[in-house]
N, C-alpha and C positions, 0 to 999 in steps of 0.2 A: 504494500500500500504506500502510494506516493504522501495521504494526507495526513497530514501529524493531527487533526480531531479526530480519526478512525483511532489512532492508535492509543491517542488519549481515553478515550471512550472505553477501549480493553484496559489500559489501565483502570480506569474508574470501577466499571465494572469486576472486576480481580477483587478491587479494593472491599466495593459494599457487600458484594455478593447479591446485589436483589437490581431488578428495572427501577424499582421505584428510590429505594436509596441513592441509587446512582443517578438518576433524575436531579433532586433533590439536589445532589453537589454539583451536580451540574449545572443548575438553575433553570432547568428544562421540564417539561411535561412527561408522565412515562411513556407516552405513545412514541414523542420523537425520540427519546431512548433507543426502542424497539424497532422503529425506522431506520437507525442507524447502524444498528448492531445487524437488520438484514440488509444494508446497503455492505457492508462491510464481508460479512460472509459472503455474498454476491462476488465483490470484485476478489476473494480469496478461495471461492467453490469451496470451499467447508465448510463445514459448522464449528463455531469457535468457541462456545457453552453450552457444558449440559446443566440437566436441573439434577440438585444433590439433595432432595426435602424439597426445602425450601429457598435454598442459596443455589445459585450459579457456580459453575466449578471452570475453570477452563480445560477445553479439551486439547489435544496434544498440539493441533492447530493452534489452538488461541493461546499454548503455553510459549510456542516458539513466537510468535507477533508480541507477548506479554514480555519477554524477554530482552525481544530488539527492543522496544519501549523503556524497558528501565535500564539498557546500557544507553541510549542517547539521552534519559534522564538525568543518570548519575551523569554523565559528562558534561550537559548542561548546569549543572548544580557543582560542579568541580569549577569548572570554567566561572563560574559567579562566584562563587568562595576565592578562586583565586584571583580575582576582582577587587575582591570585598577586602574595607577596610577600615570597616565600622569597627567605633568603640562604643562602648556603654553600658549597662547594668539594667537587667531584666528577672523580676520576681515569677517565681509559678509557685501556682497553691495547688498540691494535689492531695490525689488520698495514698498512705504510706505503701502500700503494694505497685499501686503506677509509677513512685518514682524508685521502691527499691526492684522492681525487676524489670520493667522499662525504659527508665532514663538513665538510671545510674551507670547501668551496663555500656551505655554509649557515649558516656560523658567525655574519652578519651577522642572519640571522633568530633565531636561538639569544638571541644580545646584546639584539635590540628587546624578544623575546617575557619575556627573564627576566633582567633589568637586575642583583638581585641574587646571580646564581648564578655562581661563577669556574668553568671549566672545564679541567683539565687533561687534553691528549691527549698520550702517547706512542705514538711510533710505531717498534714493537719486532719483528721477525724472531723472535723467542721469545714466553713466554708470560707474563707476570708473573703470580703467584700470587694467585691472589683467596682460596684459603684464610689465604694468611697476611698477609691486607689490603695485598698489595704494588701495589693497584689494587681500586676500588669497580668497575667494570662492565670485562668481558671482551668484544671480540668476534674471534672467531677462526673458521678455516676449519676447523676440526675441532669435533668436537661435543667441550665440556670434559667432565674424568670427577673431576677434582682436588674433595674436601672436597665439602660440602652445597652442592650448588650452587642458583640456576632458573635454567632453560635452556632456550631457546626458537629455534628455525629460524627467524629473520629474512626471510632470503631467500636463491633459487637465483642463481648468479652463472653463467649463459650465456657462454661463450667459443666466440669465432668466428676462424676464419684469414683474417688482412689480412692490403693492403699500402696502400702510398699512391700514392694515383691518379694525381701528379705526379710521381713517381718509379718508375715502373712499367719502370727498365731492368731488361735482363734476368738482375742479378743479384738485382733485387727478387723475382724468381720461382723462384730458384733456391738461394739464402743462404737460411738459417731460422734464426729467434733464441730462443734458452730460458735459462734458468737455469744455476745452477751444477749440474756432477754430481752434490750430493746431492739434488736434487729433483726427479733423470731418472724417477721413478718417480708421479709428479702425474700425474691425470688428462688435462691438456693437452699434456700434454709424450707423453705417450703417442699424442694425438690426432695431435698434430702431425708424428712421425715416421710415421704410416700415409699422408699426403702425400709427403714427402719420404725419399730415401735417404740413406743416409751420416749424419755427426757434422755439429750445426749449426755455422753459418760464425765464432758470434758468443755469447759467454754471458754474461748481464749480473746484476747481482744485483737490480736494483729492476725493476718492472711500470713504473715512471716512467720510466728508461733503456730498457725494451726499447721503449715507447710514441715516447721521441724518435726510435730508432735505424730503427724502423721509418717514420715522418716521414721521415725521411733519404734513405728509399731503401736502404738496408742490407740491408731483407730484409725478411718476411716472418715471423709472430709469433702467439699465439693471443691474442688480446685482449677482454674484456667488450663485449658486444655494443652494452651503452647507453655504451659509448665511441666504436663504431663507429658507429651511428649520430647519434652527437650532432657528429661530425668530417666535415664535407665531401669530406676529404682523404682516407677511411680505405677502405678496397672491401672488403668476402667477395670472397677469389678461389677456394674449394671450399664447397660448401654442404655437402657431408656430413664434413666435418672440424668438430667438433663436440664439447663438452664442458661440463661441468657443475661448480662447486663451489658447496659452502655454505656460508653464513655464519651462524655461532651469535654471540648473546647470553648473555651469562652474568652473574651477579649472587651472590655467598653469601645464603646464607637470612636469616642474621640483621642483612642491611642493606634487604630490602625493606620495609619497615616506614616509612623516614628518607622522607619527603615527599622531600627533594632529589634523591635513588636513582629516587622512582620515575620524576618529573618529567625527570629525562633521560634514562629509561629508556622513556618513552612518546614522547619529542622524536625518540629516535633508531629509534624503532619506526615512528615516523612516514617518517622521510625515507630511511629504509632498504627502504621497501618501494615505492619510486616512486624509480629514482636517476635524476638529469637532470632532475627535472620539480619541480614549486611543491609546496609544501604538501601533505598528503596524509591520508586518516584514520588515526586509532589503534586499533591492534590491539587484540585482546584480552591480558589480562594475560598475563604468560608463566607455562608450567608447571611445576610442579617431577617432576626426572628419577626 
């Protein structure tokens, strides 16, 4: 394909997994979505996604076009970093699991790519106020509704029920580990009890604690999927125990403007939409709500 929207467009789609989410970052309707994903197989005589449930999956076709896409990405995105020569100091609020298995892991690429840029992460159980600049970028598991915000779906965070495959006694099967009681009402926590009877054995308050306790042999937990499979150690012991959150971006209106806002607003668009893996392309800009 000669046109870099066709290609964009498989990116996109790779990205949300649905027409309509990929719509959506797009700024588009899902029809033309659909328009374009068959104008595109068209000019490629494939088919370039199948359906997986409910997500889009790319097929071998659409993994090789997915791939030429994010090498002329990263290039583009190398070629701008080595452009770039911004300086300045940028806060993000996240919740402690986004920024310890997400951001932290890439922090060394962040430092190469943008020498002059400080970055400050808090990692807060609340929400710090972007209306009243108590933080430049938000990302949280709720869609923000606080002051003028943009606000963008980042990405779906799949949770699956482990255990660990060298501690597979048989309390590991039968203990289940959740949060504290005010959080009995989470998606996974919900998933979690249609497995198991009874009050769980263990309640921890970090994703980090429930992640070692589960290591442990402790028990059994609902955990991010790209954790399960990036750990050797980790097993699905129900395939239909199963749940879903998502993760928003957030920005106030009148800082997307500041070159440094956007620049790590496009860094962590980037590595937020591919988590466990190198590099990845940039989405399209996010939309205001």
């Amino acid at each position: 394909m000669s046109d870099w929207n066709a290609y964009h467009l498989v990116l996109t789609l790779s990205r949300t997994g649905t027409l309509g989410a990929a719509a959506r970052e797009l700024g588009v309707n899902e029809t033309t979505v659909s328009r374009r994903l068959s104008t595109a197989e068209s000019d490629q005589g494939a088919t370039l996604f199948r359906r997986d449930g409910r997500k889009l999956v790319p097929t071998e076709a659409g993994r090789v076009l997915l791939q030429a896409a994010q090498a002329m990405e990263t290039a583009l995105l190398k070629q701008t970093a080595d452009r770039n020569t911004q300086t300045g100091h940028v806060r993000i609020s996240t919740v402690p699991f986004v920024l310890d298995y997400l951001i932290a892991p890439r922090l060394p690429e962040f430092c190469e790519r943008f020498p002059g840029l400080t970055l400050e992460c808090a990692a807060a159980t609340g929400t710090a106020s972007l209306a009243q600049r108590e933080t430049d970028i938000g990302l949280r598991l709720a869609r923000p509704t606080d002051g003028k915000l943009i606000i963008r779906k980042v990405m779906d965070i799949d949770l699956r029920l482990a255990v660990s495959r060298r501690h597979r006694a048989p309390g590991a099967l039968t203990n289940f580990i959740t949060y504290d009681s005010g959080l009995d009402k989470l998606p996974e926590i919900s998933a979690i009890r249609s497995h198991f009877k009874g009050e769980p054995r263990l309640r921890l308050g970090t994703l980090s604690a429930v992640l070692q306790a589960v290591k442990a042999g402790a028990g059994a937990a609902m955990l991010p999927d790209w954790l399960i499979s990036g750990d050797p150690d980790l097993t699905e012991i129900d395939p239909t125990v199963r749940a879903t959150r998502e993760l928003w971006i957030a920005v106030h209106e009148d800082l997307t403007e500041r070159p440094v806002i956007r620049t790590v607003l496009t860094w962590l668009s980037e590595i937020l939409s591919r988590p466990g893996s190198g590099p990845s392309p940039t989405p399209a800009p996010p939309v205001q709500r």
